[in-house]
C-alpha positions as CSV (number, residue, x, y, z in Angstrom):
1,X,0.0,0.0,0.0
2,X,1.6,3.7,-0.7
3,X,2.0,6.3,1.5
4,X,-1.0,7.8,0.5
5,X,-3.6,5.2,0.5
6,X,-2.4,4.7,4.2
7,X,-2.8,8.5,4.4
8,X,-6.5,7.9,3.2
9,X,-7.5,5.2,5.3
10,X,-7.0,6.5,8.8
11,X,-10.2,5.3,10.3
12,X,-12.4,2.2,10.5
13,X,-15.3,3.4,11.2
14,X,-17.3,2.3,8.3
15,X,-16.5,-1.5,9.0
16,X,-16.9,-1.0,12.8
17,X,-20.5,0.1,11.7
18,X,-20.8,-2.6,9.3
19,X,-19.5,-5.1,11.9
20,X,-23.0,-4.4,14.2
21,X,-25.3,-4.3,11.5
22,X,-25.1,-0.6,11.8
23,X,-25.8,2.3,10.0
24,X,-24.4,5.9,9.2
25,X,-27.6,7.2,9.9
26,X,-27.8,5.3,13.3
27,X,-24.8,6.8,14.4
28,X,-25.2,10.5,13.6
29,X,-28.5,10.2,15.3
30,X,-26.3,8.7,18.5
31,X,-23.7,11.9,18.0
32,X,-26.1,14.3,17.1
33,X,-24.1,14.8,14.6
34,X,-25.3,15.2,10.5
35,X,-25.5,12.5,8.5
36,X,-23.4,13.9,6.1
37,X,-20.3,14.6,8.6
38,X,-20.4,10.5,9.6
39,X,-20.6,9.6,5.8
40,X,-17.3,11.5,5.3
41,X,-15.4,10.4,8.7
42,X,-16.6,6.9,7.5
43,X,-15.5,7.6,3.7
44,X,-12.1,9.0,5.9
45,X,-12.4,12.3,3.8
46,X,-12.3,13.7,7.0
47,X,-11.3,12.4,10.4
48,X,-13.3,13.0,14.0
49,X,-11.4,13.9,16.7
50,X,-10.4,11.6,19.3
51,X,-12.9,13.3,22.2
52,X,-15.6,12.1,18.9
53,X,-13.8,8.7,18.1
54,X,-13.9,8.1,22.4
55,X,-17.7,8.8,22.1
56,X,-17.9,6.9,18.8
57,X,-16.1,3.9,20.6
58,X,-18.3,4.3,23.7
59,X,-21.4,4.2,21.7
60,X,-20.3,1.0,19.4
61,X,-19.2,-0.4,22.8
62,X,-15.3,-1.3,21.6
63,X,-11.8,-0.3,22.4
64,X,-11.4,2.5,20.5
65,X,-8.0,1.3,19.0
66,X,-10.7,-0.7,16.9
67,X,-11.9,2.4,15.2
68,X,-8.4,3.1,14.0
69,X,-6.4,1.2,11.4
70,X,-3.0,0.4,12.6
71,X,0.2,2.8,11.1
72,X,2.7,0.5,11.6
């Protein structure tokens, strides 16, 4: 993989979703956040914080070290 495919794939949050059945729209609903902003964190055109990705990880009930793809 090149540098910037890693660069492009810094979260997993559309396969944690996919993982519990869940949906984009589920979880902006949980964040109150627009469906639009969760479509591009999970698209990783953009990336949440970590205070969102704790929340995120709180929500989905993991570790939130599964919500990140590993750089190494």
């Amino acid at each position: 993989m090149s540098n910037n495919q890693q660069n492009t794939m810094l979260n997993r949050l559309k396969a944690a979703l996919a993982e519990q059945g869940k949906t984009n729209r589920w979880l902006s609903e949980q964040l109150g956040k627009s469906e639009n902003t969760v479509s591009r964190w999970c698209a990783n055109k953009v990336q949440p914080s970590i205070t969102q990705l704790n929340e995120i990880a709180t929500i989905l009930d993991v570790d939130i070290k599964d919500l990140l793809n590993p750089t190494r």
